[in-house]
C-alpha positions as CSV (number, residue, x, y, z in Angstrom):
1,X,-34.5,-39.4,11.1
2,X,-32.7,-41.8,9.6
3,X,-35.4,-42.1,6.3
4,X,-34.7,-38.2,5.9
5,X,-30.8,-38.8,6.0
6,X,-31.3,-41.3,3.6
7,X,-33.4,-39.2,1.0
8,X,-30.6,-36.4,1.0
9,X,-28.1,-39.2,0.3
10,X,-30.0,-39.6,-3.1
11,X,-30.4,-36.2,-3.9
12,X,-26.7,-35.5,-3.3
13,X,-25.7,-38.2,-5.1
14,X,-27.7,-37.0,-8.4
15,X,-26.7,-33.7,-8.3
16,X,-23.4,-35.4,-8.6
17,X,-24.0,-37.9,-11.1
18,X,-25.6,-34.7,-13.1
19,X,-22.4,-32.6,-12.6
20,X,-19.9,-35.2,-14.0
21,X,-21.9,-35.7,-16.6
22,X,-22.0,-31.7,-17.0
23,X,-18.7,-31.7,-16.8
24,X,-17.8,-34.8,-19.4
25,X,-20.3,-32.9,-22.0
26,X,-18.2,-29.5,-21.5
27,X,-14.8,-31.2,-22.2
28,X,-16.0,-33.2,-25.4
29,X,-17.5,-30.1,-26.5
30,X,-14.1,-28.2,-26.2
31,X,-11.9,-31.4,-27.8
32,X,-14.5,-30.8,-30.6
33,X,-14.2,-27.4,-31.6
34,X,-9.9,-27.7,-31.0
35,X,-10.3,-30.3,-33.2
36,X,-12.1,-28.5,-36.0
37,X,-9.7,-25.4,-35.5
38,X,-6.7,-27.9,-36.1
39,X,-8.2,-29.9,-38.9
40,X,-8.9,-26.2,-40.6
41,X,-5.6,-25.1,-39.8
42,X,-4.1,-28.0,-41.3
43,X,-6.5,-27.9,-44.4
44,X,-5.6,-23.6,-44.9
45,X,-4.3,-22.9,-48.7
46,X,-1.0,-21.7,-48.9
47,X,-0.7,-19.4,-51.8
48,X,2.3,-17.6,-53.5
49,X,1.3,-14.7,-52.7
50,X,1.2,-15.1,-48.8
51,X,5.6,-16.4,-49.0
52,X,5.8,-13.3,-51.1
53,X,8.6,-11.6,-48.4
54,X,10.6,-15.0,-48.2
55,X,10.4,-14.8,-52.6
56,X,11.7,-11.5,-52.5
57,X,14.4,-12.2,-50.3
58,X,15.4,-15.4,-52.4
59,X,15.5,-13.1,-55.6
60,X,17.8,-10.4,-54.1
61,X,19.9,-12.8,-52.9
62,X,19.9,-13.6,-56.1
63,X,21.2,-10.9,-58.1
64,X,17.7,-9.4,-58.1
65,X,17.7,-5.2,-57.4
66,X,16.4,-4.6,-54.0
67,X,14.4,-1.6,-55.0
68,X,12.4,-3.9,-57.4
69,X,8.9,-4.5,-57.5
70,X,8.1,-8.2,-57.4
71,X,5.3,-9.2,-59.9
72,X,4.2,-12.8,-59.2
73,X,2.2,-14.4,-62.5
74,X,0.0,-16.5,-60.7
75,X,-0.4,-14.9,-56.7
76,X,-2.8,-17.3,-56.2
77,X,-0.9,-20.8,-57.0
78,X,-1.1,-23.2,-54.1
79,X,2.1,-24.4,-52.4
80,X,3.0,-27.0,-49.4
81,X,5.3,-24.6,-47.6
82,X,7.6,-21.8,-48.5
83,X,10.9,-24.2,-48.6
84,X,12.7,-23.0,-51.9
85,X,15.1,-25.5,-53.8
86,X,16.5,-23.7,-56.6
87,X,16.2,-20.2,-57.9
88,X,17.0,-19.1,-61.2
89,X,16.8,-15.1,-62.4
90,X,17.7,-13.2,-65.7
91,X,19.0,-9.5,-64.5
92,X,18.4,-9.0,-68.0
93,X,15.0,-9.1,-68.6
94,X,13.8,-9.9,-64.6
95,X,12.1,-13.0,-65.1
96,X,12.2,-15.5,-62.4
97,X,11.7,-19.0,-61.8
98,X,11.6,-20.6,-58.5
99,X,11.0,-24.3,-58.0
100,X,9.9,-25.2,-54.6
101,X,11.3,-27.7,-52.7
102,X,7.4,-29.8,-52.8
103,X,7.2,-29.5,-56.7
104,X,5.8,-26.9,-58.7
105,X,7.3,-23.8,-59.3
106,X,6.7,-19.9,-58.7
107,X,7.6,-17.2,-61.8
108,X,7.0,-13.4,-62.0
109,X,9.3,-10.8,-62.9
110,X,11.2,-8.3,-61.2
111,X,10.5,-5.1,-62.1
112,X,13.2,-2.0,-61.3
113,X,12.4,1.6,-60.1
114,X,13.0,5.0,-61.2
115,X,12.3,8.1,-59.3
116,X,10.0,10.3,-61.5
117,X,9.1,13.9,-61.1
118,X,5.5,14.6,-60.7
119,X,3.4,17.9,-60.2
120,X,1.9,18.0,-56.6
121,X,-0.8,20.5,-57.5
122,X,-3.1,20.8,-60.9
123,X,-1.2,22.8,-63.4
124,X,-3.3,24.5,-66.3
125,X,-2.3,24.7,-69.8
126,X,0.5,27.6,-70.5
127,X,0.9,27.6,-66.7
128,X,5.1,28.0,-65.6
129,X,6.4,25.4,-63.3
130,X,8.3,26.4,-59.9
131,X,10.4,24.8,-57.8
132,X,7.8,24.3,-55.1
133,X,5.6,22.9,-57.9
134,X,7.7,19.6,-58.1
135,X,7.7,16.7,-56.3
136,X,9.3,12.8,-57.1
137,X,7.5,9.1,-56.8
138,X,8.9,6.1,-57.4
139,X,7.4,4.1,-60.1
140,X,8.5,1.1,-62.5
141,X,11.0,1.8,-64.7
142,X,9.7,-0.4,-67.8
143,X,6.0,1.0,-67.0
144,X,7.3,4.7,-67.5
145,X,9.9,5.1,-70.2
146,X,9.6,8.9,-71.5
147,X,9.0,10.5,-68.3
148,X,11.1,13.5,-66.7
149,X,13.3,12.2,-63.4
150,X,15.1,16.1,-63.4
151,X,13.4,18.5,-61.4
152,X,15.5,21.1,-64.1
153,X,14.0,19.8,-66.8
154,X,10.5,21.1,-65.4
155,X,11.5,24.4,-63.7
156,X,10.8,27.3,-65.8
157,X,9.1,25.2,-68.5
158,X,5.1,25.7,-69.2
159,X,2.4,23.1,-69.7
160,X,1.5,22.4,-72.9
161,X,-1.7,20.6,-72.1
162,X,-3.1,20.5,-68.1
163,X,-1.1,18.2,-65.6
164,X,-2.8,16.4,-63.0
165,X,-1.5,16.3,-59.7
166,X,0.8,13.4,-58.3
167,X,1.1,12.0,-62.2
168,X,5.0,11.7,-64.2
169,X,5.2,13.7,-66.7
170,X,6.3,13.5,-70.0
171,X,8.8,15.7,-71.7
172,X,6.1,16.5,-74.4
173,X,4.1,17.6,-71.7
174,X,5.9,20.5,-71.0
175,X,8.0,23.4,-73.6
176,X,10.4,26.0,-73.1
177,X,7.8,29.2,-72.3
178,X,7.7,31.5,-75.7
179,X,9.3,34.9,-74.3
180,X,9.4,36.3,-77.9
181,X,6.3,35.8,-80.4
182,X,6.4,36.3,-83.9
183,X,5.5,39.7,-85.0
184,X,6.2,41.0,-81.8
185,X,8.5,44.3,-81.1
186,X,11.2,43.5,-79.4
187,X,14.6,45.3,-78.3
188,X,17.5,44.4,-79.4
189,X,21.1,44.4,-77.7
190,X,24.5,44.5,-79.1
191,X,27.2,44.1,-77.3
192,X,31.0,44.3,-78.7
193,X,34.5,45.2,-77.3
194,X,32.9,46.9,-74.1
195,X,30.0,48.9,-76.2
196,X,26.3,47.8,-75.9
197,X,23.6,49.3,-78.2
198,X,19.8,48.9,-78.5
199,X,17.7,48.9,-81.1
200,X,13.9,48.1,-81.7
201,X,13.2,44.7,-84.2
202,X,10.4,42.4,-85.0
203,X,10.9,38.8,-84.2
204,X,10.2,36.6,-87.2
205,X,9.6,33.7,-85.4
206,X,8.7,32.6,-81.5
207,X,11.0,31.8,-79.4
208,X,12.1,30.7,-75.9
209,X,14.5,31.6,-73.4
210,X,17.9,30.3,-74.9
211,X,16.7,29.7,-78.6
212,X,18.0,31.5,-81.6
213,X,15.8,33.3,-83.4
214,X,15.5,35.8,-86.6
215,X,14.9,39.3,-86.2
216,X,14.5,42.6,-88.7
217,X,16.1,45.9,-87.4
218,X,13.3,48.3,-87.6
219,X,15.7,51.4,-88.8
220,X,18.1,49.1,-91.2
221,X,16.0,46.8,-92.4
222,X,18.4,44.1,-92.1
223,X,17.9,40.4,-90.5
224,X,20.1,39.3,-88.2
225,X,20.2,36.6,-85.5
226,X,20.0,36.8,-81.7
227,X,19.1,34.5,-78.4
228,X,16.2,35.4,-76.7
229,X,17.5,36.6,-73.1
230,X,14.3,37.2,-71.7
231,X,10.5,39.1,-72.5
232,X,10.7,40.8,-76.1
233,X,14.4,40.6,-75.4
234,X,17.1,39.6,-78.0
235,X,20.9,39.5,-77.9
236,X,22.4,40.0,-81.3
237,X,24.6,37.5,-82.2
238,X,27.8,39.5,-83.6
239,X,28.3,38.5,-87.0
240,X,32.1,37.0,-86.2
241,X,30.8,34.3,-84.2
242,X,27.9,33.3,-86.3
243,X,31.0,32.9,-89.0
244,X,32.8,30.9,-86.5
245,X,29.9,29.1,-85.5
């Protein structure tokens, strides 16, 4: 009995012995890897392009636009930390300098917005633009110079060449639609002291809603002036205001 009790007394004491040392090889495996996770924590680059929301902050409180797009010239410069000691900006041209409070320092330039008009649909050559056709982005103002921002200034016009969708256009892109084309009949209305008359004319020349254009009376044979008012449609103008004009 007692040699049996004394055999377990062995046994239980190396399953012991085994599960401290169990134990001890668990936690040293744990310290190691929370040691390699704060080592590579400690050793994780920093780049100008991760403090990018603290830059643009600095700049607007800076005199920078806050609708500007921040353009960094080297994103991927490495910094300590994101403390800033001195900011300098030009509202002129937009350039930036900001020297860090480590050394070094971070420059870009700020770049303003302007709300364009675009085409939300694929418009054909010689197609009109509608209302419903229109639709605004926001895009950088120095990257876009020439571009429409009126929705009036597209309504009504026609493509001269296709549009793609979602792009600003250009006013060369579009023109007035051509309502009268040379050669063309057209009728013509004159309108004076409460008396309107009609006649039929050939239009020398195209024309748009709004422009001024020659025509020949048919019966007369004379040339007079008029506005194009709509489709084959010209208003004479009467010969006292074209003297005034």
């Amino acid at each position: 009995m007692n040699h049996r009790h004394g055999t377990d007394d062995v046994l239980n004491g190396g399953r012991m012995r085994g599960f401290v040392a169990f134990v001890a090889v668990t936690l040293w495996f744990l310290l190691a890897i929370l040691g390699a996770g704060r080592a590579a924590a400690q050793n994780a680059t920093l780049t100008a392009g991760d403090i990018l929301p603290s830059l643009e902050t600095t700049l607007v409180a800076n005199g920078a636009p806050e609708d500007g797009v921040v353009h960094l010239d080297s994103p991927g410069l490495t910094v300590t930390d994101a403390a800033i000691a001195h900011a300098s900006y030009n509202p002129l041209s937009g350039r930036f300098v900001l020297r860090m409070a480590q050394g070094g320092a971070i420059t870009g330039v700020v770049a303003r917005t302007q709300r364009y008009a675009v085409v939300n649909r694929a418009i054909e050559r010689g197609e009109l633009i509608s209302d419903a056709d229109i639709d605004f982005i926001d895009a950088p103002a120095a990257s876009a110079r020439g571009f429409i921002t009126d929705a009036e200034a597209l309504v009504g016009k026609s493509a001269r060449r296709a549009l793609a969708a979602d792009r600003p256009v250009r006013a060369a892109d579009v023109e007035t639609p051509v309502l009268v084309k040379k050669g063309a009949i057209v009728t013509l209305t004159y309108q004076i002291d409460g008396l309107r008359m009609t006649h039929q004319g050939v239009a020398m020349h195209n024309g748009g809603a709004g422009d001024v254009v020659s025509v020949k009376n048919i019966k007369s044979d004379i040339t007079l002036k008029g506005v194009v008012a709509d489709r084959n449609l010209v208003s004479i103008i009467p010969l006292h205001a074209a003297f005034e004009g």
